[in-house]
C-alpha angles and dihedrals in degrees: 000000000000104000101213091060112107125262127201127205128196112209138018104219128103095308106039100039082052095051090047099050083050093041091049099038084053090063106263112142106188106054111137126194122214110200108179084202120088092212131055132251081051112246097237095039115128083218111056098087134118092253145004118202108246110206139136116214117098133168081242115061089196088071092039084062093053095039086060103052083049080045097057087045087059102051101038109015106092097223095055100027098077092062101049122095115193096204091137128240131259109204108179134141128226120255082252091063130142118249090231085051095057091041096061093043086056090043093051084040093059088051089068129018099085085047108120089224092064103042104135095005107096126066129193117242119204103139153038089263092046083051086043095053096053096039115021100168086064100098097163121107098266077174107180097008122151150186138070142301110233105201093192101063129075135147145287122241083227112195090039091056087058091043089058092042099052091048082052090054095049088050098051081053101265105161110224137199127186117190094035102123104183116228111183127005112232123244124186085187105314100330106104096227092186142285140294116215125206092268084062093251114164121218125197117207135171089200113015115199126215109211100150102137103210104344083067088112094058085062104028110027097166087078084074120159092353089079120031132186102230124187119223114187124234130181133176128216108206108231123200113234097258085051095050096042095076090048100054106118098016107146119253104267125212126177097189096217093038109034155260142280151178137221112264114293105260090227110036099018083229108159100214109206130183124201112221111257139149087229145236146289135208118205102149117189091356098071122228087267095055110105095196100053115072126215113251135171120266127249088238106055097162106102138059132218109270096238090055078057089060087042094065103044092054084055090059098041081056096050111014103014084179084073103044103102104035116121114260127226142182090045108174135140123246118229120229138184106232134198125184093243094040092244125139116245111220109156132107112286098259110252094024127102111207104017130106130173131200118193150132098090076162093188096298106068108086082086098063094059091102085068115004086096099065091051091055084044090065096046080058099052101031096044091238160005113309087172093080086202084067098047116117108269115212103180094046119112112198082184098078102032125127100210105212092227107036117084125226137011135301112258129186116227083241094075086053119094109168118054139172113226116194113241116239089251096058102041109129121217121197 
């Protein structure tokens, strides 16, 4: 590909900000990002939160491999380092859990426990003391719970990794622009020649690139069920500082059929917890059973379900009973791009010249930022998807998959009737 030819990116979340700091350290001098939010981060992005889990096992070995390349970016390279945090990572499951739940933690377990990175780095966990050794500030009952305790994982100040990204774009010339919602991509036959925006801006592009995390559908609909928007709930509880000081460095704990949470954030001393779900989906008029319609974000994103709400305060109860019945706030639900096998899709759209998508992030692919961008960069260069996993699949349906690791079942927001929307006073931005 001729480098000085313009390339366009849709989207400056996780995906597209990475494409475009591998595009533009590669040399090439005329890449554009279209963000539709006026702010950055960008509001709907997966990525503008107060924290990502970073952690490498996973039931496949061939995404192990990729999650520790991003791992050893974000503990040495200068412009990830700052953001990670290297608290460890309790992974257990509660003595109520699903079969299906405590196979895949000892699937994700196998992929890397002979590793040489994690010798000594992984403890078994199998009672209350073995809890009690890796966390000593739960004092909840945490009563069957079991796992192990990886010493060589953490989190992602998330927000904070795509800001440094985007200023490192800017500075490798990346040209930016917030508030430019694209409305209709251009074709001159079946070759993409660039995007219009809602101010009736017109782009040129050579290559344009479709990073739009779970809004993809509104642009490119012919992705239909393969990729899905799905809808995952958050909510804080506001610590004081002399609540939040015993609980710097405690590892990111995840009970795979409760829940997950992160040490205090070091700023705001905002506790980010996330029930366990198999998500949502949001297919508005056209009914979850209606093949036509696709599943998109809404425009308010600021509430949860109200039994996610329950959800998080019997995790508590479980881990840190004094917080169990604070109010929660900043309650919001964070957009994915979903595909049934949980793969990312990252290939020229079939029958268009000039467009490629990547997509499928699939609630596991902010740590890959580090990375993500140089693979997009090859489907540039090479035309197309040599790793046949991350081919565009036609005949997939993300609507009706029962993702190994995730607990529950997929439910529209349709099928919800009680929900519990954040007042204006108590939103968190990232």
């Amino acid at each position: 590909m001729d480098k000085q030819a313009p390339i366009l990116i849709l989207g400056a979340g996780t995906f597209g900000l990475s494409t475009a700091y591998h595009l533009a350290k590669a040399g090439y001098p005329n890449v554009t990002v279209l963000e539709k939010s006026a702010a950055f981060p960008p509001e709907l992005s997966a990525g503008n939160d107060l924290n990502k889990i970073l952690r490498a096992e996973y039931e496949d070995p061939f995404y192990a491999e990729l999650a520790l390349e991003a791992m050893a970016a974000w503990r040495t390279a200068p412009l990830f380092a700052p953001s990670y945090h290297e608290t460890g990572y309790l992974l257990c499951n509660s003595a109520a859990a699903p079969e299906k739940s405590k196979a895949s933690l000892q699937k994700s377990l196998r992929s890397i426990r002979d590793r040489a990175e994690f010798r000594d780095k992984i403890v078994p966990v199998a009672s209350r003391d073995d809890i009690r050794s890796a966390a000593p500030a739960f004092d909840g009952p945490m009563e069957g719970w079991k796992g192990y305790f990886n010493r060589f994982a953490g989190y992602a100040s998330a927000a904070d990794a795509l800001t440094a990204v985007y200023s490192a774009c800017v500075a490798l010339g990346v040209t930016i622009h917030l508030g430019a919602a694209v409305t209709t991509l251009k074709f001159t036959d079946d070759v993409c020649t660039g995007a219009l925006t809602a101010d009736g801006t017109s782009y040129d592009a050579a290559v344009t690139v479709l990073a739009l995390g779970a809004s993809l559908g509104a642009v490119l609909p012919q992705i239909r069920r393969q990729v899905i928007a799905k809808g995952y709930p958050l909510a804080h509880v506001q610590l004081m500082p002399e609540e939040a000081a015993p609980l710097r460095g405690i590892p990111v704990t995840y009970a795979r059929d409760l829940g997950f949470f992160f040490e205090p954030d070091r700023r705001t001393n905002l506790l980010k917890i996330c029930p366990a779900t198999a998500g949502y989906t949001n297919y508005g008029g056209g009914g979850s059973d209606s093949s036509s319609s696709l599943s998109l974000p809404p425009e308010d994103n600021d509430f949860i379900p109200a039994r996610d709400e329950v959800a998080v305060h019997r995790l508590l109860r479980e881990t840190l009973p004094a917080l169990a019945e604070r109010p929660l706030i900043g309650r919001r639900v964070c957009w994915c791009a979903d595909t049934a096998d949980s793969e990312f899709v990252i290939d020229r759209v079939p029958g268009k010249e000039g467009l490629v998508v990547v997509t499928g992030d699939s609630a596991h692919g902010f740590k890959m930022l580090p990375i993500a961008g140089k693979w997009v960069k090859d489907v540039v260069e090479k035309g197309g998807q040599e790793n046949e996993r991350w081919r565009w699949k036609e005949e997939s349906d993300a609507s009706v998959a029962d993702i190994s690791w995730r607990v529950g079942k997929t439910t529209d927001f349709n099928e919800i009737h009680d929900f519990l929307r954040e007042p204006e006073a108590t939103r968190v931005k990232s």
